[in-house]
C-alpha positions as CSV (number, residue, x, y, z in Angstrom):
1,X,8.1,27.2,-0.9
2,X,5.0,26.3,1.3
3,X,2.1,29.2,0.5
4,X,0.3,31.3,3.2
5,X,-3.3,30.2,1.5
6,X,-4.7,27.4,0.1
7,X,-7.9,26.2,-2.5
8,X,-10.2,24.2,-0.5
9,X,-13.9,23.0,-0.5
10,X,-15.0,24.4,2.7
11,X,-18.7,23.5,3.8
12,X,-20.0,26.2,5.8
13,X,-23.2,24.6,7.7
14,X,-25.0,21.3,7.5
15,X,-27.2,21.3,4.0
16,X,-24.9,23.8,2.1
17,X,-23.2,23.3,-1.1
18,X,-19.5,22.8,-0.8
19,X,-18.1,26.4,-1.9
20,X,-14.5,26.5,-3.4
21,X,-12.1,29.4,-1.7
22,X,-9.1,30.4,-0.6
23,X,-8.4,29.9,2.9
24,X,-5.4,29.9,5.3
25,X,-3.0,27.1,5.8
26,X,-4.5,24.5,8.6
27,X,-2.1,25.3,11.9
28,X,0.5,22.5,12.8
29,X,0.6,21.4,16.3
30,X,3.8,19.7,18.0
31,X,2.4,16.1,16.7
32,X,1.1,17.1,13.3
33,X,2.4,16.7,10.0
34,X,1.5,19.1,7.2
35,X,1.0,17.2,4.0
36,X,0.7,18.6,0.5
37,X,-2.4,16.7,-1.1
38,X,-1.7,15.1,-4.4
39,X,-4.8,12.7,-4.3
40,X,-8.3,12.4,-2.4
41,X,-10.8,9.4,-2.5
42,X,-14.4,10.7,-3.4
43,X,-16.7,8.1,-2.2
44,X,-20.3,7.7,-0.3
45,X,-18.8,8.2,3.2
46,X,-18.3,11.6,2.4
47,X,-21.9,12.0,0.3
48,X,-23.2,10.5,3.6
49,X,-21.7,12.5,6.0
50,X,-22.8,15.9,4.7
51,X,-26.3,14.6,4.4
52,X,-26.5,13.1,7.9
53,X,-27.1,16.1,10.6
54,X,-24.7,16.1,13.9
55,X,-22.0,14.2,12.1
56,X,-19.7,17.8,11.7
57,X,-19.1,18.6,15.0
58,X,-17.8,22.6,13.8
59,X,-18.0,24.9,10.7
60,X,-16.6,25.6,8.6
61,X,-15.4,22.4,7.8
62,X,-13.2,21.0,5.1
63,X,-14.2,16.9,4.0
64,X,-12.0,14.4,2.4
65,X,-10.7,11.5,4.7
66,X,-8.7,9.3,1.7
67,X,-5.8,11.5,1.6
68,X,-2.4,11.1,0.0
69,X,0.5,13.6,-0.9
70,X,4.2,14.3,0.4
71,X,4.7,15.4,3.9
72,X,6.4,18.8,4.1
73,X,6.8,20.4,7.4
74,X,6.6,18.6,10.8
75,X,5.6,19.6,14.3
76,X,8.4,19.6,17.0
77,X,7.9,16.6,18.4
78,X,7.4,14.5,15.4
79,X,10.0,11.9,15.3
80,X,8.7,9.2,12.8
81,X,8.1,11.5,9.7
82,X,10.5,13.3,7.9
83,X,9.6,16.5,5.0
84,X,9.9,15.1,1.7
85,X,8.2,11.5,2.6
86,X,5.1,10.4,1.0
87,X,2.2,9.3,3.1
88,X,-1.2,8.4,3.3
89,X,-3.6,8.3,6.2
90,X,-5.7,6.7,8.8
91,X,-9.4,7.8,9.0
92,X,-10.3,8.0,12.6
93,X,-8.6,10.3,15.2
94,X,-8.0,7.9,18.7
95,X,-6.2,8.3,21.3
96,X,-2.9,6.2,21.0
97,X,-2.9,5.7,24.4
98,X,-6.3,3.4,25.7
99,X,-5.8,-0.6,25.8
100,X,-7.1,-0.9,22.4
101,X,-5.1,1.5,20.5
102,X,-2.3,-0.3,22.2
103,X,-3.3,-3.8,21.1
104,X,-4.0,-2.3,17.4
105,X,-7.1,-1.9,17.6
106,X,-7.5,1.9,17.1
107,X,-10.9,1.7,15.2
108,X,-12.1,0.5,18.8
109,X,-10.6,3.5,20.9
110,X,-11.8,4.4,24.2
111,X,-11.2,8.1,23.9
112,X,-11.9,8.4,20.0
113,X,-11.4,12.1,19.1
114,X,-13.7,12.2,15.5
115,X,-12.6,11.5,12.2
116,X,-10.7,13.1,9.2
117,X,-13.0,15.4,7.4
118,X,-15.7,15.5,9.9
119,X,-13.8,16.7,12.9
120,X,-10.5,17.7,12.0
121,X,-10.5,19.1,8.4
122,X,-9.4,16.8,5.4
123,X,-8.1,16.2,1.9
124,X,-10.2,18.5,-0.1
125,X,-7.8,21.2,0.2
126,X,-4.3,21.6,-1.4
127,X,-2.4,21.5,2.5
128,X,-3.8,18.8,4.9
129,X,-2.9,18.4,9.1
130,X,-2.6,15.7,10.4
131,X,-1.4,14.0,13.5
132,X,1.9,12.2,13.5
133,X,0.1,8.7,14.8
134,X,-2.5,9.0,11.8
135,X,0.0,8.5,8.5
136,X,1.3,6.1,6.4
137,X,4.1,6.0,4.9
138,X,3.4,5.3,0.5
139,X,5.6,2.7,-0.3
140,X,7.6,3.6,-3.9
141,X,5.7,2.1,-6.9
142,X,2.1,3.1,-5.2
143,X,1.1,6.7,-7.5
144,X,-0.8,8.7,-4.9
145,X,-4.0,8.2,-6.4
146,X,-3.9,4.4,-6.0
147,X,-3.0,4.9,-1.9
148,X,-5.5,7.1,-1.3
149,X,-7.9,4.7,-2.7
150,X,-6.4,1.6,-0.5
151,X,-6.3,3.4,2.5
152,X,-9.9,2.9,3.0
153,X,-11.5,1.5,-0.3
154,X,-9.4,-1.5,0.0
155,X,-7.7,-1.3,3.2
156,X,-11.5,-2.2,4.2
157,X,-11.9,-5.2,2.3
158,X,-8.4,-6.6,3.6
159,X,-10.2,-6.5,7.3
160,X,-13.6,-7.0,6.8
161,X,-12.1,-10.6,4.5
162,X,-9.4,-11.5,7.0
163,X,-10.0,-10.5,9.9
164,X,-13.8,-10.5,10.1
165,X,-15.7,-13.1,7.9
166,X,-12.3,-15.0,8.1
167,X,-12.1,-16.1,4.8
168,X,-9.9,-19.5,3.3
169,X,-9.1,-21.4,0.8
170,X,-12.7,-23.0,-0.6
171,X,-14.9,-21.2,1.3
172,X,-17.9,-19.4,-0.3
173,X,-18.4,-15.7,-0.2
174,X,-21.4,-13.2,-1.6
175,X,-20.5,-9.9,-1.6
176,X,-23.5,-7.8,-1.9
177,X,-23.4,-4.6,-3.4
178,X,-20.0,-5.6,-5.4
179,X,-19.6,-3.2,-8.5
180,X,-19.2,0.1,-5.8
181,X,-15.6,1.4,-4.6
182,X,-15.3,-0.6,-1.9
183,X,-17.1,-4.0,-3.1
184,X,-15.1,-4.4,-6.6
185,X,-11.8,-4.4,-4.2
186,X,-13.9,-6.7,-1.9
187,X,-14.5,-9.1,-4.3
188,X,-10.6,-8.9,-5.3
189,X,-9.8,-9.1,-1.9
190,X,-12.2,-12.1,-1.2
191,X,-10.6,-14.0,-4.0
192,X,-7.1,-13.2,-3.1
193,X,-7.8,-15.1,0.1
194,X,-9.0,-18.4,-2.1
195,X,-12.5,-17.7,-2.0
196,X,-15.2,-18.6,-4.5
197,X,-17.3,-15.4,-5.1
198,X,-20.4,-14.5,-5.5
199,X,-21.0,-10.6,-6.2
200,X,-24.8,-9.2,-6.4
201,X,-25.5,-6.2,-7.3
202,X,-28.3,-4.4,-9.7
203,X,-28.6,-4.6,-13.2
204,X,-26.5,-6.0,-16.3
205,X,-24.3,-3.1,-16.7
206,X,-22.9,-3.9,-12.9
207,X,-22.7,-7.0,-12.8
208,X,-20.9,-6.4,-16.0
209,X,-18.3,-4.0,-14.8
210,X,-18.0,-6.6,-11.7
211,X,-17.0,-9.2,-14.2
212,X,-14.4,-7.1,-16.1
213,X,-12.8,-5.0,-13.2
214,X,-12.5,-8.1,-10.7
215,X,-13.9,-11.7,-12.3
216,X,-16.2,-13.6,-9.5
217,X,-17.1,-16.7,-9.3
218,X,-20.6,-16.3,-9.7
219,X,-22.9,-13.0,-11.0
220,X,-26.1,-12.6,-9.2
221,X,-28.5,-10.0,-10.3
222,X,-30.7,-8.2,-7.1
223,X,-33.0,-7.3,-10.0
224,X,-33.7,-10.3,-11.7
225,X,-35.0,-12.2,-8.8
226,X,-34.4,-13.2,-4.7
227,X,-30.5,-12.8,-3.8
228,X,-31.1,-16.1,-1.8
229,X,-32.9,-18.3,-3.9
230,X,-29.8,-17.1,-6.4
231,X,-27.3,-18.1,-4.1
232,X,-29.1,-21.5,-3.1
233,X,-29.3,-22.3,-6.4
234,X,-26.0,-21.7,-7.1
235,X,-24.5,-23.6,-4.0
236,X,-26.4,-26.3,-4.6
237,X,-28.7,-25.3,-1.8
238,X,-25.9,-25.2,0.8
239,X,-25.6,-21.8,1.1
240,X,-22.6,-19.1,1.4
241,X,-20.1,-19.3,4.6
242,X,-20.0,-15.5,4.8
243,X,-21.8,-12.7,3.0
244,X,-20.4,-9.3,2.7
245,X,-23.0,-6.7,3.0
246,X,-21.4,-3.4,2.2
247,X,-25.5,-1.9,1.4
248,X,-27.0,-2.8,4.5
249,X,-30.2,-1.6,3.8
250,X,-33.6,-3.0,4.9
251,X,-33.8,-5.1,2.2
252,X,-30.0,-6.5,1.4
253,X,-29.8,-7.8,5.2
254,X,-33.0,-10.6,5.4
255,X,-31.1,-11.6,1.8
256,X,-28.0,-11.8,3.4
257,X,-29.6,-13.8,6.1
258,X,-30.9,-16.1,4.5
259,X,-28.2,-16.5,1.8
260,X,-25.4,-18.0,4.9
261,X,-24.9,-21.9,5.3
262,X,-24.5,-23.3,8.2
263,X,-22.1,-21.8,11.0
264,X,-22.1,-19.1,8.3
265,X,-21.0,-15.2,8.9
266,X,-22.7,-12.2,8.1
267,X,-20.5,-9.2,7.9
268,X,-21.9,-5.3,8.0
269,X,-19.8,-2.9,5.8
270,X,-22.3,-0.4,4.7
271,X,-24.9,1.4,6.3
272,X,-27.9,2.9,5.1
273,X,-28.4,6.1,7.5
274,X,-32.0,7.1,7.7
275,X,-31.1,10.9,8.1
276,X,-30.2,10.1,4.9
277,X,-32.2,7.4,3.3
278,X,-35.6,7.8,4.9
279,X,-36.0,4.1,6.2
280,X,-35.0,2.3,9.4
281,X,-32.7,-0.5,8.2
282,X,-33.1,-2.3,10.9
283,X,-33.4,-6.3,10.3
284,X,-34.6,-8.9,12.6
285,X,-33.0,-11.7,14.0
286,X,-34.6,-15.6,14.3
287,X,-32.6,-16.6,17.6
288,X,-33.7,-20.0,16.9
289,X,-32.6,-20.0,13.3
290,X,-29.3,-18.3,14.4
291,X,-28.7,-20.8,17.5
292,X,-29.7,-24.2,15.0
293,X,-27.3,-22.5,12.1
294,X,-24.4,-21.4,14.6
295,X,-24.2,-18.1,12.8
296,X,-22.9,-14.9,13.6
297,X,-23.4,-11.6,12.8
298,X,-19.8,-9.3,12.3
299,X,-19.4,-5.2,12.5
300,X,-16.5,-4.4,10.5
301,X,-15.3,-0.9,11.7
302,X,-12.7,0.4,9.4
303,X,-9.1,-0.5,10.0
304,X,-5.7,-0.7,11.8
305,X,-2.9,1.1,11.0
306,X,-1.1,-1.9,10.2
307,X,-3.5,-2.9,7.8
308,X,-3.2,0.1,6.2
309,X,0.6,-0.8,5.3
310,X,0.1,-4.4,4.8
311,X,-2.8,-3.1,2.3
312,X,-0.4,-0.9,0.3
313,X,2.0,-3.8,0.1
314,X,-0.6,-6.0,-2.0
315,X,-1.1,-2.8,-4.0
316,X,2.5,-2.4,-4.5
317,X,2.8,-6.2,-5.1
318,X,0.3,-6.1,-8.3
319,X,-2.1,-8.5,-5.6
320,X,-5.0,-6.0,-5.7
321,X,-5.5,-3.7,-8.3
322,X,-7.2,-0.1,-7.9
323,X,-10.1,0.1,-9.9
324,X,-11.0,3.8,-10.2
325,X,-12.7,5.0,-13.0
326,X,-12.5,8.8,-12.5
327,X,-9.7,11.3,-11.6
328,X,-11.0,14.9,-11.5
329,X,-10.3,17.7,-9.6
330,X,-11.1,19.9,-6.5
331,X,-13.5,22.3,-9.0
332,X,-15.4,18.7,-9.6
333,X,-16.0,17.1,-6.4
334,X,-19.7,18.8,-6.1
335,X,-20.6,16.9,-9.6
336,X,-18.7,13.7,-8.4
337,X,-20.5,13.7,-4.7
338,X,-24.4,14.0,-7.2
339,X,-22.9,10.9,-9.3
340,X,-21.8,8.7,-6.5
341,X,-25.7,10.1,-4.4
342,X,-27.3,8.9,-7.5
343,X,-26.4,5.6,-7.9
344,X,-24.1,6.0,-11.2
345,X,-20.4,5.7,-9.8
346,X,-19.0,2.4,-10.8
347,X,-15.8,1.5,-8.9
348,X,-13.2,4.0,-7.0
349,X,-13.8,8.0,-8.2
350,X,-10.8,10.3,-6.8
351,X,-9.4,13.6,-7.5
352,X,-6.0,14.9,-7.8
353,X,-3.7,18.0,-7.7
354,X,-1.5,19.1,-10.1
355,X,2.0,17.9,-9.5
């Protein structure tokens, strides 16, 4: 029996503490899908968001955008999801309708309506809406937590290797910033494709964790010395044919730079807001250097829906393997969010509902 209330994290206005409560079931529309949440990715998109002003376009608002659980009531004119099925979801709310949702390229929408848990609320409740166009379905095999976790913590890697720094067999990849949610699936991702890796990140313990949790190629410490002059030296001064830069910050981009090889690609995952981090991360670009080199620089905006699936199929298929290292609950997110802020979050962190 579905409940008339719900617990949920509700933030009531930008720079106020989450606060746990009991609040109404969201409303389903004609399109939506009501989905009983049995998992939610906690990761730095969400710690970013509530520290970046503008981003929440109405309070109160409920976060959480890596959502996964069983579908149990339907609008009227759903068609394609049935109560009972388990699904996961897409992150941004588009349009369905403008040329580039059509081609499959929702993450490019025309008419882009927000995202999940910024302006529509999200998984940090026990009952989720969402529209009909945005799930998933979870194939069997995949526990909840692990496709909440792929549907953006490694549904990202799958596009931002394939489809963006295009990687094959051979090639050379750094991934900077490789022991976080999203770069330990990156560096499993990059070496899925037949990539030799090379994941940088800060300190032994990291690098570490990297080496257990997804084995690269090649460990290169940002503290120990120039990510460059680490990665020349260890491509026998050739350089990388793509770096991965899921930190973005003012200094991980010139490094990044001047880590690529000729015709290399530079691909931005990460970004280092300066609401939030209190420095332009701007970088700048040598168009002589860039026009000798034949490089090119890549956005990689989230994913397609079809990614999404083909990402859960890997998962299913034993190809990637979720690495999270904390499940806790709703009551914990607050702690989990100061963790992940603070730098000390190694890997995926999610929490989940009692079944």
């Amino acid at each position: 029996m579905i409940p008339e209330r719900m617990k949920a994290l509700v933030l009531e206005g930008f720079g106020q503490p989450l606060r746990l409560s009991q609040v109404p079931l969201p409303a389903v529309g004609p399109s939506d899908v009501l989905v009983r949440v049995g998992a939610c990715g906690v990761g730095l998109t969400v710690v970013n968001l509530l520290a970046t002003p503008g981003r929440v376009d109405r309070y109160p608002r409920i976060p959480g955008h890596e959502i996964a659980g069983e579908v149990v009531a339907v609008g009227s004119e759903v068609r394609s999801v049935r109560p009972g099925q388990r699904v996961t979801n897409h992150f941004y709310l588009t349009c369905g309708q403008c040329r580039h949702c059509r081609a499959g390229r929702e993450t490019l929408c025309l008419a882009p309506r927000g995202n999940v848990g910024q302006n529509r609320d999200g998984g940090y409740a026990e009952y989720v809406s969402l529209p009909e166009r945005n799930v998933v379905a979870i194939p069997d095999g995949v526990s909840d937590v692990d496709a909440a976790v792929a549907s953006d913590a490694i549904a990202t890697p799958f596009h931002a290797c394939v489809k963006e720094a295009r990687l094959a067999p051979g090639d050379r990849v750094l991934v900077i910033g490789a022991a976080g949610g999203v770069g330990i699936h990156m560096v499993q991702m990059a070496r899925l494709c037949g990539a030799r890796v090379l994941a940088a990140d800060l300190g032994r313990d990291r690098l570490d964790f990297i080496e257990r949790h997804a084995g690269a190629d090649t460990l290169v410490d940002a503290r120990s010395g120039d990510i460059a002059a680490q990665v020349m030296a260890a491509t026998g001064g050739e350089g990388v044919d793509a770096v991965i830069d899921i930190v973005a910050s003012r200094s991980t981009l010139p490094a990044a730079l001047a880590s690529l090889g000729m015709g290399g690609r530079l691909v931005l995952v990460g970004a280092h807001p300066p609401a939030v981090y209190g420095e332009d991360p701007g970088f700048i670009v040598d168009p002589i250097r860039f026009l000798h080199r034949a490089l090119e620089i890549h956005a990689s905006r989230y994913v397609s829906l079809a990614e999404i699936e083909r990402t859960l199929g890997l998962v299913r298929e034993g190809r990637i393997r979720p690495v999270v290292t904390e499940v806790g609950t709703l009551e914990q997110v607050p702690e989990l969010h100061e963790s992940i802020a603070r730098g000390r979050s190694l890997g995926r962190v999610a929490i989940a509902f009692p079944g």
